[in-house]
C-alpha positions in Angstrom: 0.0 0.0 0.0 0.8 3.3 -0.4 -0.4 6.9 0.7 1.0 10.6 -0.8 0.2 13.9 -1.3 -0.3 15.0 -4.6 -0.3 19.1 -5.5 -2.2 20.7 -8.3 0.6 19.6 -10.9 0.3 15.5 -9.8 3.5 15.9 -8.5 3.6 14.2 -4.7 4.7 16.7 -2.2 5.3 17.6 1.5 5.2 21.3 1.3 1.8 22.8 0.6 0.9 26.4 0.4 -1.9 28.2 2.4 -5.2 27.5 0.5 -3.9 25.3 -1.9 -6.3 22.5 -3.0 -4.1 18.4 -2.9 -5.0 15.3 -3.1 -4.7 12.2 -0.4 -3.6 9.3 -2.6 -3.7 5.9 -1.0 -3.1 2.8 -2.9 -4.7 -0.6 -0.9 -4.1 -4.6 -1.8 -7.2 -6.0 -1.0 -6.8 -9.4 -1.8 -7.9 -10.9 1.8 -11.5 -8.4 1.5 -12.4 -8.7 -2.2 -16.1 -7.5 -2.3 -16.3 -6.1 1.5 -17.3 -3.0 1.8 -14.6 -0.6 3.7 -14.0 2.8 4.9 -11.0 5.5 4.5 -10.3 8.1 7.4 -7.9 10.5 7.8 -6.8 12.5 10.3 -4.7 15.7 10.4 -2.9 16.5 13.4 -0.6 19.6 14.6 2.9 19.2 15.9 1.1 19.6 19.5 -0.8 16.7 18.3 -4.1 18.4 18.3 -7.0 17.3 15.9 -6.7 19.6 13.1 -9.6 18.3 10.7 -10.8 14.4 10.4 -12.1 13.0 7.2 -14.1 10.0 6.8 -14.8 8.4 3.5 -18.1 7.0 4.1 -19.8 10.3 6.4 -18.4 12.7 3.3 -19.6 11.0 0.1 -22.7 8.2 -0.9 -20.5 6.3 -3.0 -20.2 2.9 -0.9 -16.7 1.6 -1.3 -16.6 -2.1 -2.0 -12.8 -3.6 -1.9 -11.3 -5.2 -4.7 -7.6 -6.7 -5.3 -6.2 -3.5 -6.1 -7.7 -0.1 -5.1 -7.2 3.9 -5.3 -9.2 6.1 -3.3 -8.4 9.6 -3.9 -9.6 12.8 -1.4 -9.4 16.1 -3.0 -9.3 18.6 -0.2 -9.7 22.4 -1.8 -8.7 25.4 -0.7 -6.2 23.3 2.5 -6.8 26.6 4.7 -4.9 25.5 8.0 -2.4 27.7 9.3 1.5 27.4 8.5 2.9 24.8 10.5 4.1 20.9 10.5 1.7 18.4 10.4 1.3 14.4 10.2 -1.3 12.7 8.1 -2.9 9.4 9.9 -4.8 6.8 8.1 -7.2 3.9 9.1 -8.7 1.1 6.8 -11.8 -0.1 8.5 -13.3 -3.3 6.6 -16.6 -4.7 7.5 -17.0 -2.2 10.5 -13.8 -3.6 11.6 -10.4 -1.4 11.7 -7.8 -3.2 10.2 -5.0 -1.2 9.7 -4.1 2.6 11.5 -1.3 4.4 10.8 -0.3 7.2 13.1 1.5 9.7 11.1 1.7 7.7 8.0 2.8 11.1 6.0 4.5 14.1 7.8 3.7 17.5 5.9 4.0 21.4 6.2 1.8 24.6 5.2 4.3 27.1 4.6 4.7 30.4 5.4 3.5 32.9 3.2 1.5 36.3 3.1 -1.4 35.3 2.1 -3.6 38.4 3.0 -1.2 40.7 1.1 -0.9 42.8 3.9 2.8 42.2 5.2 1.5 39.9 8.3 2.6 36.0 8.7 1.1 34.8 11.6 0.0 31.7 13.8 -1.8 33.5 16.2 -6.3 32.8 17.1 -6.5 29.2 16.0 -5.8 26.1 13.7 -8.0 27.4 10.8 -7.2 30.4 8.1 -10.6 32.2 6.6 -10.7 33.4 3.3 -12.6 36.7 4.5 -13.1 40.2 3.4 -13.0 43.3 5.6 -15.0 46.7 5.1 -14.3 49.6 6.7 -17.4 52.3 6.8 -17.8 55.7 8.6 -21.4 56.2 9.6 -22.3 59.7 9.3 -23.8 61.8 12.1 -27.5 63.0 11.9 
């Protein structure tokens, strides 16, 4: 088996840019559950090992995945907007409601540093999570 992240370009990687979109790539034999249905999770976790984000194949999407001898599931995350940092990348394989494989920091991975706002600023401070948001800035006039 094998599990990467892939950038925009297909090109694996372990650097990622704020708000840029990747894909989880994990390759599965499934010669011993040909024809069970199974589940993919992932799990994202900070270097204080705090729960980032967790995805779950089967909460996230309808399509029932049933195994067969040679498999690719693929998870397109969009806009990755966590904050600069280093992070690890666990996976679990649950077949038949049964977990049968967990890797604890299977891939180890960083969002870089970059002014993203345009405004000078690089910062970690407030949280886990970067917003895409705009600001406005109005004066009210007095009656």
């Amino acid at each position: 088996k094998r599990l990467a992240i892939i950038n925009s370009k297909g090109e694996e990687c372990y650097s990622i840019d704020p708000f840029e979109t990747v894909t989880l790539h994990l390759e599965l034999d499934g010669s011993d559950y040909e024809n069970t249905i199974f589940t993919v999770s992932y799990g994202i976790y900070d270097d204080f090992n705090t729960s980032v984000v967790a995805l779950k194949s089967d909460v996230q999407q309808h399509e029932v995945f049933r195994m067969k001898r040679n498999n690719v599931i693929r998870c397109k995350l969009k806009n990755l907007n966590i904050v600069p940092g280093e992070y690890g990348l666990s996976v679990a394989v649950t077949v038949g409601g049964t977990v049968k494989d967990y890797i604890d920091n299977a891939v180890m991975f960083s969002i870089e540093k970059k002014d993203i706002y345009g405004t000078g600023q690089i910062t970690r401070q407030g949280g886990l999570v970067l917003l895409n948001s705009e600001w406005e800035y109005l004066v009210k006039e007095e009656v």
